[in-house]
C-alpha positions in Angstrom: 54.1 -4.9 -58.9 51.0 -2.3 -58.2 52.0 1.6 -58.6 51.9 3.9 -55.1 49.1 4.9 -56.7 46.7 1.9 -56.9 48.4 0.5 -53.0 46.7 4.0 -52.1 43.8 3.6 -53.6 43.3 0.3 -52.1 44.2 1.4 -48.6 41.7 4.0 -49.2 38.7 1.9 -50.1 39.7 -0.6 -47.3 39.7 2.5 -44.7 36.1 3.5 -45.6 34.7 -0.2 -45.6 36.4 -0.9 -42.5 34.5 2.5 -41.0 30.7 1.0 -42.5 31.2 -2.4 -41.1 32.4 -0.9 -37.7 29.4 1.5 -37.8 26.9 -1.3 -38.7 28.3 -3.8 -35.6 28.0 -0.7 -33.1 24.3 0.6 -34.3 23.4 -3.3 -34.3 24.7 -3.7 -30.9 23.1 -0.9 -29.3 19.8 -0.4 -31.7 19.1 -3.9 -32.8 15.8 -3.4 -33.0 16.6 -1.4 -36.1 17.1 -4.7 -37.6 14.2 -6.3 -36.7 16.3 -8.7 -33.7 14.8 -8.4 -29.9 17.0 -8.0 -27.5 15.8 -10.6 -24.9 16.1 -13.2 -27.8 19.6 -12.2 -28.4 20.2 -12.8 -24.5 18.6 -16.0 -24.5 20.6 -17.7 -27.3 23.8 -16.2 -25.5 22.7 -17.9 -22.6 22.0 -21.3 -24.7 25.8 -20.8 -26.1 27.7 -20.1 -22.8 25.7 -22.6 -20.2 24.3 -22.1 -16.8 26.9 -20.3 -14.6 29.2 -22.5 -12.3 28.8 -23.0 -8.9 24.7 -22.7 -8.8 23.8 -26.3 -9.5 21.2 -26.9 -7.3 19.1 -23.8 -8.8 19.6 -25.3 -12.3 16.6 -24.8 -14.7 15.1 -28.9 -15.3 15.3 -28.0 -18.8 18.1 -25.9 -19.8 20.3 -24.8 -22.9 22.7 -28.3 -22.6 19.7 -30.5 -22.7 18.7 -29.3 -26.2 22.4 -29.7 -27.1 22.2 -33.3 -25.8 19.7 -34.4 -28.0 21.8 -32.6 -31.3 24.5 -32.7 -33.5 26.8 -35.7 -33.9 26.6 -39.5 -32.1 26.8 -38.9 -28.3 29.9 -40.6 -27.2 31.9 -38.0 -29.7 30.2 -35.1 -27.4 31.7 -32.8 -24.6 31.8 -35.0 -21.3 29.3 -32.1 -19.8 26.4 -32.5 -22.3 26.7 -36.6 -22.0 26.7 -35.9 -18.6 23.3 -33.6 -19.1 21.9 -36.2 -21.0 22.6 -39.1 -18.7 21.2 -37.2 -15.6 18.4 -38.4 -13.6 15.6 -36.2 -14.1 13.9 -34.4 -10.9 16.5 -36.2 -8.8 15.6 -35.3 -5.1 18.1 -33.3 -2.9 17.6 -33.7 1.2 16.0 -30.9 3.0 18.9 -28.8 4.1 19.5 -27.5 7.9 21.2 -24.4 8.2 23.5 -22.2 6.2 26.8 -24.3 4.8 29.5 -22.7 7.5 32.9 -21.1 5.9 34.9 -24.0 5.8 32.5 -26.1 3.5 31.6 -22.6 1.3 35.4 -22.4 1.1 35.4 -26.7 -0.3 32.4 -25.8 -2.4 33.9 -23.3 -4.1 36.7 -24.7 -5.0 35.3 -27.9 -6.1 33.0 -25.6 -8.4 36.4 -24.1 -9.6 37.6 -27.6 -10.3 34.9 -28.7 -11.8 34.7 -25.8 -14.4 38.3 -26.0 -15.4 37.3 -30.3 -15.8 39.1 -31.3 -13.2 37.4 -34.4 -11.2 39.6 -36.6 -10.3 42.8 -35.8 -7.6 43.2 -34.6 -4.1 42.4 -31.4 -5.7 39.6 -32.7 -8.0 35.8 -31.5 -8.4 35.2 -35.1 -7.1 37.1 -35.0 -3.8 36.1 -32.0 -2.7 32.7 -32.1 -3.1 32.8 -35.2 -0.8 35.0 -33.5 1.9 32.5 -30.7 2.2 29.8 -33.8 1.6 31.4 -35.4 4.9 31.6 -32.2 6.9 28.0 -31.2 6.2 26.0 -34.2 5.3 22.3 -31.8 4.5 24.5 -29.4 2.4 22.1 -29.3 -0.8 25.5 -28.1 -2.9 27.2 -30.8 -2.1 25.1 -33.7 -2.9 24.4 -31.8 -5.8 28.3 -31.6 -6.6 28.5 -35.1 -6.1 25.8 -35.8 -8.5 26.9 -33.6 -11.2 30.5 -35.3 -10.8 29.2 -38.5 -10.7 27.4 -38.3 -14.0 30.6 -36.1 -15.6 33.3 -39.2 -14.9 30.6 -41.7 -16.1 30.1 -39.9 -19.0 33.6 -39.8 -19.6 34.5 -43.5 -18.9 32.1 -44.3 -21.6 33.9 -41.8 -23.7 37.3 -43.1 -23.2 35.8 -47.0 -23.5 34.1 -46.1 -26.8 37.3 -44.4 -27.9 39.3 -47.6 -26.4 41.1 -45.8 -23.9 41.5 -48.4 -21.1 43.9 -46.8 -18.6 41.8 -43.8 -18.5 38.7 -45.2 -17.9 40.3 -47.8 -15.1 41.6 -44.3 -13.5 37.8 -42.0 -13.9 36.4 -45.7 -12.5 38.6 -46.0 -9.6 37.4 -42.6 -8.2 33.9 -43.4 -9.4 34.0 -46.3 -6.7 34.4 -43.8 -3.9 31.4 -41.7 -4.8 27.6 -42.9 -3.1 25.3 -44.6 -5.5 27.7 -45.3 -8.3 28.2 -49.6 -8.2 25.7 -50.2 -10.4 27.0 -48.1 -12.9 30.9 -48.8 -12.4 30.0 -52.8 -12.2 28.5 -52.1 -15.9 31.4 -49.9 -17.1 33.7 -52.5 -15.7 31.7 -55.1 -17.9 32.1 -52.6 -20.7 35.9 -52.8 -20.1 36.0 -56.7 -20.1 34.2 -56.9 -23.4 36.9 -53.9 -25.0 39.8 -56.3 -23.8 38.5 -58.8 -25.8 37.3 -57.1 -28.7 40.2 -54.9 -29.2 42.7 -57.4 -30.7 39.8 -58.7 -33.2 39.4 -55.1 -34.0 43.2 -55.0 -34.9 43.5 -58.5 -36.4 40.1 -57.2 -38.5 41.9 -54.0 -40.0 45.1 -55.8 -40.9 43.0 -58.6 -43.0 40.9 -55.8 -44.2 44.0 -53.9 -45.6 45.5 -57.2 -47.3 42.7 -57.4 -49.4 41.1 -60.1 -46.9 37.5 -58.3 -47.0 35.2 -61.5 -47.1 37.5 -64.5 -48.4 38.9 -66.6 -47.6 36.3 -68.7 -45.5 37.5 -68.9 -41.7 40.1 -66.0 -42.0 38.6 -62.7 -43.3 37.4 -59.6 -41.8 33.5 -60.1 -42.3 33.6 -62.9 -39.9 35.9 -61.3 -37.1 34.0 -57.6 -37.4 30.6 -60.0 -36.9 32.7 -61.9 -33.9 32.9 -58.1 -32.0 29.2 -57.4 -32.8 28.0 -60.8 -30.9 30.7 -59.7 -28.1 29.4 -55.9 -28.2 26.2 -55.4 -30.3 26.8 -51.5 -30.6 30.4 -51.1 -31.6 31.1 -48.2 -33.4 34.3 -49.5 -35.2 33.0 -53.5 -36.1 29.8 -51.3 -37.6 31.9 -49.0 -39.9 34.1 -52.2 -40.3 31.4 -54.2 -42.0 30.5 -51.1 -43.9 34.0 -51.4 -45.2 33.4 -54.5 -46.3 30.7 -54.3 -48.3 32.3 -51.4 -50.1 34.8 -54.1 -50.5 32.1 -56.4 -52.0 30.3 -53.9 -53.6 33.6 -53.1 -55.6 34.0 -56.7 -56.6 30.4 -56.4 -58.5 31.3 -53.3 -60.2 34.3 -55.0 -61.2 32.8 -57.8 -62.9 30.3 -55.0 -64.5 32.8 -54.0 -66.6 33.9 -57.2 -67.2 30.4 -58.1 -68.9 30.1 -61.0 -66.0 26.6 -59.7 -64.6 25.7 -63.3 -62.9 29.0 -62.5 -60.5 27.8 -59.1 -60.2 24.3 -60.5 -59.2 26.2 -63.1 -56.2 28.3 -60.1 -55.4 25.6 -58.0 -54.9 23.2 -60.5 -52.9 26.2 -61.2 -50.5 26.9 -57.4 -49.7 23.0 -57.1 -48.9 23.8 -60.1 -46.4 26.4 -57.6 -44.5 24.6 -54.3 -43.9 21.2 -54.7 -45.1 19.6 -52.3 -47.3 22.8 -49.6 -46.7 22.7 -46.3 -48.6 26.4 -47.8 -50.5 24.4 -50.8 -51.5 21.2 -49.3 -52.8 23.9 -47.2 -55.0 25.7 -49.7 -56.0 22.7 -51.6 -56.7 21.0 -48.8 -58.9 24.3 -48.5 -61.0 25.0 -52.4 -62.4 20.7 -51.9 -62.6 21.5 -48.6 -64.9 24.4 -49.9 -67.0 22.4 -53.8 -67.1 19.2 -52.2 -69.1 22.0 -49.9 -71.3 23.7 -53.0 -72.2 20.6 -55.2 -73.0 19.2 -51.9 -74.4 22.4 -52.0 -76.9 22.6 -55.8 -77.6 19.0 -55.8 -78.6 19.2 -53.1 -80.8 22.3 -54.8 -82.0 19.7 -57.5 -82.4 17.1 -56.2 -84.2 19.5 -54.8 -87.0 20.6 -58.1 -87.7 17.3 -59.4 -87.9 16.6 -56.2 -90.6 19.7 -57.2 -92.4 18.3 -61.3 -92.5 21.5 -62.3 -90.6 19.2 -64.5 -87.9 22.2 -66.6 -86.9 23.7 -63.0 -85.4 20.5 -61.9 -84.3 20.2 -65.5 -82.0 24.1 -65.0 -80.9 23.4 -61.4 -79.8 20.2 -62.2 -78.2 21.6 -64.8 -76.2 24.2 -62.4 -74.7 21.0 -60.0 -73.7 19.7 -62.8 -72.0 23.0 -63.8 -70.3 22.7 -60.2 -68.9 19.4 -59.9 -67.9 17.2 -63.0 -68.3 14.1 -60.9 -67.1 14.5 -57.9 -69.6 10.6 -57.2 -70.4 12.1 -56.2 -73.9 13.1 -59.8 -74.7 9.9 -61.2 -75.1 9.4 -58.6 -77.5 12.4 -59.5 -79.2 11.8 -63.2 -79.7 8.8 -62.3 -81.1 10.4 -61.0 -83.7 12.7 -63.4 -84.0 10.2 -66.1 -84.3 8.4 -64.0 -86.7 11.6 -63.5 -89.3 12.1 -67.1 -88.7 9.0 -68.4 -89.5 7.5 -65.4 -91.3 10.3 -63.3 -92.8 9.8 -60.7 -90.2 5.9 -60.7 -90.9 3.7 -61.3 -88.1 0.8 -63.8 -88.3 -2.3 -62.1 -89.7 -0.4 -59.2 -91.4 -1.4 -57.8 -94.4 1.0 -56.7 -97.0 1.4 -55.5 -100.7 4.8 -56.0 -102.6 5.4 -53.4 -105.1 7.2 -54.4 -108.7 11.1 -53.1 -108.5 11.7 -52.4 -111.9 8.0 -51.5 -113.5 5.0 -49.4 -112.3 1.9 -51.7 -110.8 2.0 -53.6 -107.4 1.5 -57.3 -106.6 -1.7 -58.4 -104.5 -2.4 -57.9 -101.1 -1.3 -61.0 -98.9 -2.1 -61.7 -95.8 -0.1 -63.7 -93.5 -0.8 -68.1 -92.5 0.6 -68.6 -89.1 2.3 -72.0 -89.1 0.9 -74.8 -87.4 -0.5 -78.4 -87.8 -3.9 -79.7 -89.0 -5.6 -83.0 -90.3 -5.8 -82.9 -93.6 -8.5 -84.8 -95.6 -12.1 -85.9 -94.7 -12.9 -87.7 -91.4 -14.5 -91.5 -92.0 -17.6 -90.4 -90.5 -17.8 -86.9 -92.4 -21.5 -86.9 -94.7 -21.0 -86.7 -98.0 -16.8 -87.3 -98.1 -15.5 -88.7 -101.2 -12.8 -92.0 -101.2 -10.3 -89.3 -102.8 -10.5 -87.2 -99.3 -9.0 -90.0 -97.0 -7.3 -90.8 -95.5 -7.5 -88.2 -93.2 -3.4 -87.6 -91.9 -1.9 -84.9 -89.6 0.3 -82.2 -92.0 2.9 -79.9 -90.3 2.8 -76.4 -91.8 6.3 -75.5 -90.4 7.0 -72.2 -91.5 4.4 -69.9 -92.4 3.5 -68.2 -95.7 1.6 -65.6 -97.5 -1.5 -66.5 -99.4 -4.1 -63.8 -101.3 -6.4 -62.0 -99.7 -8.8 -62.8 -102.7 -8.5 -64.2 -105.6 -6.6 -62.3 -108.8 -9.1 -60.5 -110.1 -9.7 -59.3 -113.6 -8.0 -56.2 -113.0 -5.0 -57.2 -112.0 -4.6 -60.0 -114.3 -4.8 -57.6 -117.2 -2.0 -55.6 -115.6 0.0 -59.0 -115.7 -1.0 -59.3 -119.3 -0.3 -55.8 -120.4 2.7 -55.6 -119.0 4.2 -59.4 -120.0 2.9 -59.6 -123.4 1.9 -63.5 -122.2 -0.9 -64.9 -124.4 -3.2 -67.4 -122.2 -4.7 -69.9 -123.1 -8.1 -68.6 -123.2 -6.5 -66.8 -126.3 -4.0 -68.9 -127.6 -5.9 -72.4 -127.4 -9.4 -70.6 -128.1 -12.4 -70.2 -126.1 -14.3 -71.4 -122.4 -16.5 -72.8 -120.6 -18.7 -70.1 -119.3 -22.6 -70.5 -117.9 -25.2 -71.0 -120.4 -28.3 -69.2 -118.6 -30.6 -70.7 -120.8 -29.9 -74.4 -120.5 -28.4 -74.1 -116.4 -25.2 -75.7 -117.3 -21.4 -74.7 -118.1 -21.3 -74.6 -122.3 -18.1 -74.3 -124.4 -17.1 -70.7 -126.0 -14.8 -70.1 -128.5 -15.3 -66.1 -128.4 -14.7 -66.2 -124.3 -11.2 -65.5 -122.9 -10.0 -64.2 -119.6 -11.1 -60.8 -120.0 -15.1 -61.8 -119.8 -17.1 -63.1 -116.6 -19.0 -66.5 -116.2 -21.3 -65.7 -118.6 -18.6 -64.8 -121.2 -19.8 -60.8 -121.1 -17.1 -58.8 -120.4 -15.7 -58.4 -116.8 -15.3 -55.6 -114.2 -11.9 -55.5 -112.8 -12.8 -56.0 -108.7 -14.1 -59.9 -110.5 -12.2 -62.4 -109.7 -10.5 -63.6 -112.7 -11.9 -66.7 -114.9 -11.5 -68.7 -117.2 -7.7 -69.1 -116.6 -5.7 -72.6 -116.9 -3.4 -73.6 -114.4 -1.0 -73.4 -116.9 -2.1 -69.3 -117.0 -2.4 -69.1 -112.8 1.9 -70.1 -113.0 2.5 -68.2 -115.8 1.1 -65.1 -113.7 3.1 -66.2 -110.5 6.3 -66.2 -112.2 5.9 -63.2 -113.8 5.5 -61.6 -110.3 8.5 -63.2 -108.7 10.8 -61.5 -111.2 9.5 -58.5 -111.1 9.2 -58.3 -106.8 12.3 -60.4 -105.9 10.1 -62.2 -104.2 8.5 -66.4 -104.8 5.3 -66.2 -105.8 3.8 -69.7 -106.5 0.5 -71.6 -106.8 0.0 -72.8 -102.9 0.3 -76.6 -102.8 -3.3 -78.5 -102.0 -2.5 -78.6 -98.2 -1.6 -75.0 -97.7 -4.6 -74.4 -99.4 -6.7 -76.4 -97.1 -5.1 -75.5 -94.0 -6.0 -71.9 -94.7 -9.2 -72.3 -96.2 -9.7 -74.2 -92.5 -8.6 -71.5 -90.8 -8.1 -74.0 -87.5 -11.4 -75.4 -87.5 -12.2 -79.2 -88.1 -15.9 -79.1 -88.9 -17.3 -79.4 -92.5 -17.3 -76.0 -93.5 -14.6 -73.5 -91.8 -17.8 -71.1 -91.0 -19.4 -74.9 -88.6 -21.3 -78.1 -89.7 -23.9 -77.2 -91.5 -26.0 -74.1 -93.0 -25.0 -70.8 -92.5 -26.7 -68.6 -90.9 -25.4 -65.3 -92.3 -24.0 -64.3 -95.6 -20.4 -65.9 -95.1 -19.6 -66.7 -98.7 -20.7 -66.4 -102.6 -22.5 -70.1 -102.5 -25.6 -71.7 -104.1 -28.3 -70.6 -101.8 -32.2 -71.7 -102.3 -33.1 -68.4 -102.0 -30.7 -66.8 -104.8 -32.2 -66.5 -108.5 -30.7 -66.3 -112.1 -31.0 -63.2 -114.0 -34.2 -65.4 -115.5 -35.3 -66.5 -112.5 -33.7 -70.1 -112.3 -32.6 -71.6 -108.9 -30.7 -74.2 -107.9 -31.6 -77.9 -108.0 -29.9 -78.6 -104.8 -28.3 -75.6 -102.8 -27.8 -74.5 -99.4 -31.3 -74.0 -97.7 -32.8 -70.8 -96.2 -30.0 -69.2 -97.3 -29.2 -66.2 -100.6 -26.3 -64.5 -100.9 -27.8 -61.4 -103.7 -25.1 -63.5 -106.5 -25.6 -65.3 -109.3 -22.4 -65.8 -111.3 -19.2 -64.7 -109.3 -19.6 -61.4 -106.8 -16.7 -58.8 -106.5 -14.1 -59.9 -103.9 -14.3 -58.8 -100.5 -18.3 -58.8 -100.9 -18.4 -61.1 -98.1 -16.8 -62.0 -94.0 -13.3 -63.3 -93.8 -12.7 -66.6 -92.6 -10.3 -67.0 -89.2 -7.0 -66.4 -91.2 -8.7 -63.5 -93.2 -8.8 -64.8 -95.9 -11.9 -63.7 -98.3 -13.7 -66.0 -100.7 -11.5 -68.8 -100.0 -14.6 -71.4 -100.3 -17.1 -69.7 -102.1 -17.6 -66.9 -105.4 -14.5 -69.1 -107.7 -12.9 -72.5 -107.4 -8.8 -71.9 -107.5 -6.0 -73.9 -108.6 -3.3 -75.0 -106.7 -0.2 -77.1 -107.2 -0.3 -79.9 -106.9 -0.8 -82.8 -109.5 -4.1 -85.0 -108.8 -4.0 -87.9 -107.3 -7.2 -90.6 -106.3 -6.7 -90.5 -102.4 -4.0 -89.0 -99.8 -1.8 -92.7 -99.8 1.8 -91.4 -99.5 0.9 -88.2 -99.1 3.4 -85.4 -98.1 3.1 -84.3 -94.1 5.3 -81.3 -94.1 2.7 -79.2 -96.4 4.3 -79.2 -99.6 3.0 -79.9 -103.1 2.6 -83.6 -104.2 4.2 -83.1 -107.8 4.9 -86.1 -110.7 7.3 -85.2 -113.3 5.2 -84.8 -116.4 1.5 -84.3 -114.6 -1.0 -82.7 -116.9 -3.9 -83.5 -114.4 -4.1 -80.7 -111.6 -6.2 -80.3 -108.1 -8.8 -77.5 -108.1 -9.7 -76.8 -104.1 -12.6 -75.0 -102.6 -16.2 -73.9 -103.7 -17.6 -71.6 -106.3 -21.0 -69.5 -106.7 -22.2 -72.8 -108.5 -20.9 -75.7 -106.0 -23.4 -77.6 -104.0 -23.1 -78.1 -100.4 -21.2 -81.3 -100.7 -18.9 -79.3 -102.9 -17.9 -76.7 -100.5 -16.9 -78.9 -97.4 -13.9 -78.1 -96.9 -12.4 -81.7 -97.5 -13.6 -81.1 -101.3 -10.8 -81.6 -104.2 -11.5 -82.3 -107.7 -9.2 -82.7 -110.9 -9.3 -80.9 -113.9 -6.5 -80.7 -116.8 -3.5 -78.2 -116.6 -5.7 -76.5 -120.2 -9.2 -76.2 -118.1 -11.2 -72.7 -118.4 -14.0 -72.5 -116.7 -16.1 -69.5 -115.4 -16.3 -71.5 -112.2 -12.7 -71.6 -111.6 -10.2 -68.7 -110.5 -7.1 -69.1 -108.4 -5.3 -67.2 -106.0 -1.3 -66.7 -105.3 1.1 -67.9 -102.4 4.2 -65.7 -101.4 6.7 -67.5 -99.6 8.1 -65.7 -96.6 
């Protein structure tokens, strides 16, 4: 408990506050304009808060402190009787001309009707009501009494729409019995009578409604439920109050049931859910709520599935990625980040989670160096082989047959260069063959023609002079180009292979089906490393029968990348160096595989070389051209270039 001391020191400090506050009120009250206030204003919102004085109705201001309340504050049939009766008032409603003074007996009625009628008494012998109708009778001019009557009038209607709205029958029978015996009042008591017909019928639905609402019985089942009986009242009384906050209950109800099957994961029930409690109160404040919410938690849940996703699709596990993508789409077919997501998942199925067109470099894992840049083939189809028609086809081009690349793959971006070959060589120890069988066939500038070396290897250029390292690599067997390719996929964890003859030609296409993948006939433009008439050997010799009109600045193989990419971006795919691939040779494409793979015999030692070189003549670089040449061959016309399976 608190010492005498601090219960005096409180009453002390309560003493002096009490003085300030008491000084403040009585300086405020008699100076206010020391706080800024004017006086007249103060007296006008008193005025506004008490009302006009009883008992001068007929000198009643048109627009006075109750009509602004009338138009304010909460719905109109929860208001005081007087300001409904303010608002329904007739405005400028004409009083007769009076005659004379009222005598004493009727100034006696008329003020004690006005007495009545401020304590809210209208009905009785002693009501506002009969009184002002006695004096009414005695003096038929008397300006105070119609006005009485008037004032009345528009109080007991006001209240019998009160007590009807509030479902108070006997009262409003009662105020509309004495309604009936005022002048000008059976319009309005034949309406409120109308108004009490329509509450006897609605008033048991109302009850039968709440009951089925409590059981449960919001909007099911079909032909007993409270949606159908609260919309029964609104056909029977458009402006209920109670059928309106009835159907507002339930589409709460409704609105619950989608929430419900939220959590439950079951977002196509919360989708009917939610379209049926639009159907009961249309665009509601509840709904849009409601509606925003499942919205919110839909996109978190697709958000999380597809992230969910997308680290199964890291990991390789597709068949995860598929099952948890499916749910996404269960939950929100329409997600914009779906079609994101199935392009990725298209991507790691048919491109190891490459996209098409992507370039990419695998490093070694377990020694310094780096394999070469690959750039992604989308899959697709393509007819493979020469057309019948095609000038200048051979009979081992045809028959021309459609070939279904199904999955895509990697191929270089140029060829393996000398650079990069001698990497391989360094770091393998392998011995090719240009080394271990002895020599090449590199140009011979004085005669024009390809001449055997013995002295020329791998490490010199067409001519057999030694090679810059941006070259593409010559004078390699195929034997050397697999060699090279298995050597990388150990070291990367990735397959590295010679591409089989129809991968080749599908990318050297690029999606074209004309003769060259750059049109028909010459180019116009320096596309590729090619014979061109207008090209010359270091002594001045020109080919015999090259492209016309056309030079290219190269005699002899040009550094990669020296020229345009064809569609798949591919550089020197049919020009600068011929390139193995795969596949063993064969005279025509009879029995040929359709599914792009590598037409092997057990044994082979004859291989297919594909695309043109800086010596090839036109016919030579169509892109239909094969020839064979043995698994051994070195030439300084013939390179090759590396597939990486995705």
């Amino acid at each position: 408990m608190p010492s005498s001391q601090t219960v005096q020191r409180q009453r002390t400090l309560g003493g002096i506050l009490g003085v300030l506050v008491l000084a403040v009120a009585l300086v405020y009250h008699f100076f206010p304009r020391m706080f800024h206030v004017d006086p007249d204003e103060i007296s006008a919102r008193r005025a506004q808060q008490i009302g006009a004085v009883p008992g001068s109705l007929e000198t009643r201001p048109a627009a006075s402190a109750g009509d602004a309340e009338a138009v304010a504050g909460p719905p109109l049939t929860l208001a005081p009787s007087s300001v409904v009766a303010r608002r329904m008032a007739r405005p400028n409603q004409a009083l007769p001309e009076q005659h004379g003074e009222d005598p004493p007996q009727v100034r006696a009625l008329l003020e004690r009707a006005a007495k009545a009628l401020q304590a809210g008494e209208l009905t009785g012998r002693e009501g506002a009501a009969a009184l002002y109708a006695q004096a009414a009778r005695m003096k038929p001019d008397s300006r105070r009494a119609l006005a009485g009557l008037i004032e009345v009038r528009n109080r007991l209607l006001a209240q019998a729409e009160q007590d009807i709205a509030l479902g108070d029958e006997g009262s409003a029978r009662e105020l509309l019995a004495t309604l009936r015996t005022l002048p000008d009042s059976e319009e309005a008591v034949d309406q409120l009578e109308h108004e009490l017909e329509v509450l006897r019928q609605v008033r048991p639905l109302l009850t039968r409604a709440a009951a089925l609402l409590q059981q449960g019985h919001a909007d099911q089942p079909p032909g007993n439920n409270a949606l159908q009986i609260y919309r029964q009242v609104l056909k029977l009384d458009p402006h209920n109050a109670v059928a309106e906050q009835g159907l507002l209950q339930v589409q709460r109800a409704v609105l619950d049931r989608a929430l419900a099957a939220v959590a439950q994961n079951d977002f196509a029930s919360a989708a009917r859910a939610l379209q049926q409690a639009a159907a009961i109160v249309p665009d509601s404040p509840q709904w849009q709520d409601a509606r925003s919410r499942i919205e919110d938690i839909r996109r978190q849940r697709v958000g999380g599935l597809l992230a969910q996703a997308r680290s199964a699709l890291d990991a390789g596990n597709v068949a995860l990625a598929v099952q948890l993508a499916a749910q996404a789409r269960a939950v929100d077919p329409d997600a914009p980040e779906l079609a994101a997501f199935d392009e990725s998942l298209t991507n790691a199925r048919l491109y190891g989670g490459y996209r098409p067109g992507q370039i990419f470099i695998d490093r070694l894992a377990d020694l310094p160096g780096q394999a070469p840049a690959m750039v992604v083939i989308p899959a697709g189809r393509f007819i493979m082989g020469a057309a019948d028609d095609e000038r200048g086809h051979t009979d081992a081009e045809v028959p021309a047959h459609q070939v279904t690349i199904a999955r895509g793959f990697a191929l270089g971006r140029t060829e393996v260069t000398v650079g990069e070959f001698r990497a391989f060589v360094k770091a393998s120890g392998y011995r090719p063959d240009s080394e271990r069988l002895g020599g090449a066939s590199v140009y011979d500038e004085r005669s024009g023609a390809l001449r055997e070396d013995r002295q020329a290897s791998w490490r010199d250029d067409y001519a057999g002079h030694p090679a810059a390292d941006n070259l593409p690599v010559v004078n390699v067997s195929w034997n050397d180009a697999q060699a090279y390719a298995a050597w990388l996929s150990q070291h990367t964890g990735k397959r590295y292979r010679l591409p089989s003859e129809a991968e080749f030609e599908y990318a050297l296409r690029g999606g074209t089906r004309t003769r060259y993948w750059w049109g028909e006939g010459n180019p116009t433009q320096a596309v590729e490393n090619l014979t061109g008439s207008g090209d010359r050997s270091p002594r001045g010799r020109r080919w015999s029968h090259a492209f016309p009109h056309y030079r290219d600045g190269y005699w002899g193989p040009a550094p990669v990348m020296s020229f345009a990419t064809n569609p798949f971006g591919l550089y020197d795919i049919d020009g600068n160096v011929s390139e193995w691939v795969a596949d063993c040779w064969h005279d025509n494409y009879l029995r040929a595989p359709q599914d792009g793979s590598a037409w092997l015999n057990p044994g082979c030692t004859v291989h297919v070389v594909r695309g043109g070189s800086w010596g090839s003549s036109p016919e030579q670089a169509r892109s239909a051209f094969r020839q064979a040449a043995a698994a051994d061959t070195r030439s300084g016309r013939v390179g090759f270039r590396l597939m990486r399976e995705l």
